[in-house]
C-alpha positions in Angstrom: -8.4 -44.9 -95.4 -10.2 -42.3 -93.3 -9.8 -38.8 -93.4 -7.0 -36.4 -91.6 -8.3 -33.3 -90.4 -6.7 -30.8 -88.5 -8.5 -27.9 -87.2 -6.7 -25.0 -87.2 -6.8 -21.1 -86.3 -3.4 -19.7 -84.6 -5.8 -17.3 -82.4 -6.8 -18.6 -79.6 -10.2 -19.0 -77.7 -12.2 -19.3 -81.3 -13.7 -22.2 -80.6 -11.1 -25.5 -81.7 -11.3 -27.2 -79.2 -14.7 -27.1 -78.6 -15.3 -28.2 -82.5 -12.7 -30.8 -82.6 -14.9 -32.6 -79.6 -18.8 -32.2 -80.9 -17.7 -32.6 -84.8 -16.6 -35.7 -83.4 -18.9 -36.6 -81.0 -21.5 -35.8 -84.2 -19.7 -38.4 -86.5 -19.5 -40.9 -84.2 -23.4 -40.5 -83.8 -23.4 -41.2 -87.5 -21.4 -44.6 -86.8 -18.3 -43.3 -87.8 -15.1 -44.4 -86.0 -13.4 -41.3 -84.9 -10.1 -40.7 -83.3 -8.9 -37.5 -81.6 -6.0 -35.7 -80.9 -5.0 -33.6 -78.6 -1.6 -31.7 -79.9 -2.6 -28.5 -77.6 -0.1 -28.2 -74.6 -2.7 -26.7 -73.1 -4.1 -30.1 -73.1 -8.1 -28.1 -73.2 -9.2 -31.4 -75.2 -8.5 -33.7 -73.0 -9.6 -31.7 -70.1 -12.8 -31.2 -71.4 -13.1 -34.8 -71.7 -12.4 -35.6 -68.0 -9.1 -37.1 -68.8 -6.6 -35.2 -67.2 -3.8 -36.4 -66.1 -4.4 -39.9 -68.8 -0.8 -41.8 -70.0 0.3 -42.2 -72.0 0.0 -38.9 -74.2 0.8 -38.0 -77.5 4.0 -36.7 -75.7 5.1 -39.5 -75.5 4.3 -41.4 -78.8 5.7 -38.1 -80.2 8.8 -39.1 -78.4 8.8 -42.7 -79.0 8.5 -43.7 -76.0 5.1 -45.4 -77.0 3.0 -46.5 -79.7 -0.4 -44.7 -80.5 -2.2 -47.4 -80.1 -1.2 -47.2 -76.1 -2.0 -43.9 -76.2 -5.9 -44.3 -77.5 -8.1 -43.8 -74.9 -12.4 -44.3 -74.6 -14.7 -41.8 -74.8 -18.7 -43.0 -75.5 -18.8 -43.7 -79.2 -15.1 -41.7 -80.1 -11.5 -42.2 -78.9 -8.9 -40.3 -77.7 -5.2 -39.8 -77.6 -4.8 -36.9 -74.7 -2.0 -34.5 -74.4 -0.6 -32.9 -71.0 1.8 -30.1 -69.9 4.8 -31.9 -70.7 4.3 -31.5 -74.6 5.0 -28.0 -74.3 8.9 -28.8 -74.3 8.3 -31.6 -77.2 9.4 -28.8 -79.9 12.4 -28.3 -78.3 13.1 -32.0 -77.6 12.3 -32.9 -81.0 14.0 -30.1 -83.4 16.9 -31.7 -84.1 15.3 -34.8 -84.9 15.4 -35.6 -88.6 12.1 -35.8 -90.1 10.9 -34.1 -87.3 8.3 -32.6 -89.5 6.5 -36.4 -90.2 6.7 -38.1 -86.8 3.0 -37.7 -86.4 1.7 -38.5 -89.8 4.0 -41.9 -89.0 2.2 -42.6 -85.8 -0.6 -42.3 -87.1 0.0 -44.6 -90.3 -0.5 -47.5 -87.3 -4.3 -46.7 -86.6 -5.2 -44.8 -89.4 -6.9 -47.7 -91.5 -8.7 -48.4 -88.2 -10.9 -44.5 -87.9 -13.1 -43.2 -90.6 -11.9 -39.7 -89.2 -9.1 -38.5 -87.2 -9.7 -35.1 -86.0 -6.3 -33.0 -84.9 -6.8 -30.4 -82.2 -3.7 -28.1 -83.0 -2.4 -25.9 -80.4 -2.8 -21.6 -80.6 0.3 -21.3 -83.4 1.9 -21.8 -86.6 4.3 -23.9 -84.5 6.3 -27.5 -85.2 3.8 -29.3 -83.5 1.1 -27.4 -86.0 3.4 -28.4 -89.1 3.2 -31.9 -87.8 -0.7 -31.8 -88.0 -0.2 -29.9 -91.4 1.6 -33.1 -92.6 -0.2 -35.9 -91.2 -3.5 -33.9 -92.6 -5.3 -34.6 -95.5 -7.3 -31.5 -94.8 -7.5 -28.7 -92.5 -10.7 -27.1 -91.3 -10.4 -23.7 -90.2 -12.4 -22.3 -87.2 -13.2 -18.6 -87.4 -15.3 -16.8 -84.7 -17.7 -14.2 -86.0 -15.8 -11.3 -84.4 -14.0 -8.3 -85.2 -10.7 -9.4 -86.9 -12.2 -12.6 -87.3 -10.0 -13.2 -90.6 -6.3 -11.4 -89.2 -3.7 -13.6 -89.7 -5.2 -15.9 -92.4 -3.1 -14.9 -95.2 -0.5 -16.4 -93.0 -1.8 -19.3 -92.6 -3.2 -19.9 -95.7 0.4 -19.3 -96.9 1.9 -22.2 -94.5 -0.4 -24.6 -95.7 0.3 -23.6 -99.3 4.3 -24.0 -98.4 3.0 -27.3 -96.7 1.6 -28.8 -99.2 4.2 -27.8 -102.0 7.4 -29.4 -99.7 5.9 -31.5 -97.2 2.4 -33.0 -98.2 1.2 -32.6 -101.3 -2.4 -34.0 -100.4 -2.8 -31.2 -98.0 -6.3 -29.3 -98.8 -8.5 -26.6 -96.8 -11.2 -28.7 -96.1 -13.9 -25.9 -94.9 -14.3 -23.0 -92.6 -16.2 -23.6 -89.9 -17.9 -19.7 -88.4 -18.1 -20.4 -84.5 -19.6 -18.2 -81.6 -21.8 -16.7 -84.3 -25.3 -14.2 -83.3 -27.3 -13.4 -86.0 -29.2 -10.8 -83.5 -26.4 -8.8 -83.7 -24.8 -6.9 -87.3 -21.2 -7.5 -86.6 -21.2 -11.0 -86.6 -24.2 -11.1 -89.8 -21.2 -8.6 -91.8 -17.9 -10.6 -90.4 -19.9 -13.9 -91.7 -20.6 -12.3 -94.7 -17.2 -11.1 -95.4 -15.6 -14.6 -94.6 -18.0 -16.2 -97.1 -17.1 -13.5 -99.9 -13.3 -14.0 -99.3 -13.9 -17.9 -99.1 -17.3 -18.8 -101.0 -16.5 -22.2 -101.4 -15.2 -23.2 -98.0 -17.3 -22.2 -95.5 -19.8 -24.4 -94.0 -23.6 -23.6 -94.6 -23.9 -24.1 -90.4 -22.9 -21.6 -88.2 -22.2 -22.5 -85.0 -24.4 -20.2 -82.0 -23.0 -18.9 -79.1 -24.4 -21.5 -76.4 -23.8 -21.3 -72.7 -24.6 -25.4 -72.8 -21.1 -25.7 -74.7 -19.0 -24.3 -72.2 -20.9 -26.1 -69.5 -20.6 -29.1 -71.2 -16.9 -28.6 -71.2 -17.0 -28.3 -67.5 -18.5 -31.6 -66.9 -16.1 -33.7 -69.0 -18.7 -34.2 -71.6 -19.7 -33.3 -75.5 -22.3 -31.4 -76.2 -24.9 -34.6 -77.2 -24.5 -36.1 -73.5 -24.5 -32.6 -71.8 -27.5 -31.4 -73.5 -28.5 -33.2 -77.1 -31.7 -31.3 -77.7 -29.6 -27.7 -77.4 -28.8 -25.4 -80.2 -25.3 -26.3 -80.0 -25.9 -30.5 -80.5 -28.7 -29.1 -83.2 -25.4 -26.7 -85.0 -22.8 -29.9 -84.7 -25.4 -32.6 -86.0 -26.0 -30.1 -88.9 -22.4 -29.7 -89.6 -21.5 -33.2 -89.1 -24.0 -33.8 -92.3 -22.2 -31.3 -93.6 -18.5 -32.7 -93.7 -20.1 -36.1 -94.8 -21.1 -34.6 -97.6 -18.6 -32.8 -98.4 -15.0 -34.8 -99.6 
């Protein structure tokens, strides 16, 4: 079976989205079969990669209405299940659903022998659609921006997947803490990296992802960062943390 991940932060704008695509877009360089999912309302995943406005979504497999397998679309080397503005009423829709908590981790129990990774983009929030990535996960990867407050809100967290993994999903790990829009020039971000790797000295990755202008352009142009611009610091940063997670179980 592959491995679950779902990258997590309940901040937004640290950089999820943009990891859940090149950490991908890395394996699958590495001839790894990797699915991704959007489970953002906001839908920035499947934006990013230029399909907008794709159905079905994991709206609707969330809802039954179809399988995942419909759902899967082609990027390059990777996959894709998108998401769009209509998820942002799935909580609601689904709350009184029993086992409302697995309805992902059983959607995905159709493909998941078929990916060596399944990365899960989770939306800005310790919400229902969060616990549903926190239950289909084997892992979470957190993503933690090299900025003031950079650790607020992770005792939280950390406590949700803890509650997670005693009543929901006993497999459940933190897989790693990935630092993102990270400048060595200046001393904030060298102490804030510093005090995430003393609080966590086991999980965070070695690579710390640079601020790069190419990553938000990429973004822009539907593309990851290897078909934007593979010989920038931000392809160099996911290729090195690609080797990373492979190495790392």
């Amino acid at each position: 079976m592959g491995r679950i991940i779902a990258l997590v932060n309940q901040k937004g704008g640290v950089g999820k989205t943009t990891s859940t695509i090149n950490i991908g877009a890395a394996l699958a360089a590495r001839k790894k079969k990797v699915l991704l999912v959007d489970l953002d309302p906001q839908a920035s995943l499947t934006i990013a990669l230029g399909a907008k406005g794709a159905a079905p979504t994991v709206y609707d497999v969330l809802k039954g209405r179809a399988g995942i397998g419909a759902a899967v679309l082609a990027h390059g080397a990777y996959r894709l299940v998108p998401s769009g503005p209509d998820l942002s009423g799935a909580e609601l829709e689904i709350a009184s659903v029993a086992g409302r908590e697995c309805i992902l981790k059983e959607a995905l129990e159709a493909v998941e022998k078929d990916y060596d990774f399944i990365l899960i983009d989770c939306p800005p929030s310790l919400s229902l659609l969060t616990l549903n990535a926190l239950v289909a996960a084997g892992e979470i990867f957190v993503i933690l921006q090299t900025e003031f407050l950079a650790l607020e809100g992770m005792s939280q967290l950390l406590d949700t997947v803890d509650l997670v993994k005693k009543r929901l999903n006993s497999q459940l790990r933190l897989g790693g803490i990935v630092a993102t829009q990270h400048d060595k020039r200046k001393g904030l971000h060298r102490e804030v990296l510093e005090s995430i790797k003393k609080h966590f000295p086991q999980a965070v990755f070695k690579t710390a992802v640079r601020n790069a202008v190419a990553l938000a352009e990429a973004a822009s142009f539907g593309r990851d960062i290897f078909e934007y611009r593979p010989k920038s610091a931000g392809a160099e940063d996911y290729a090195n943390l690609a080797k990373e997670i492979l190495n790392r179980r």
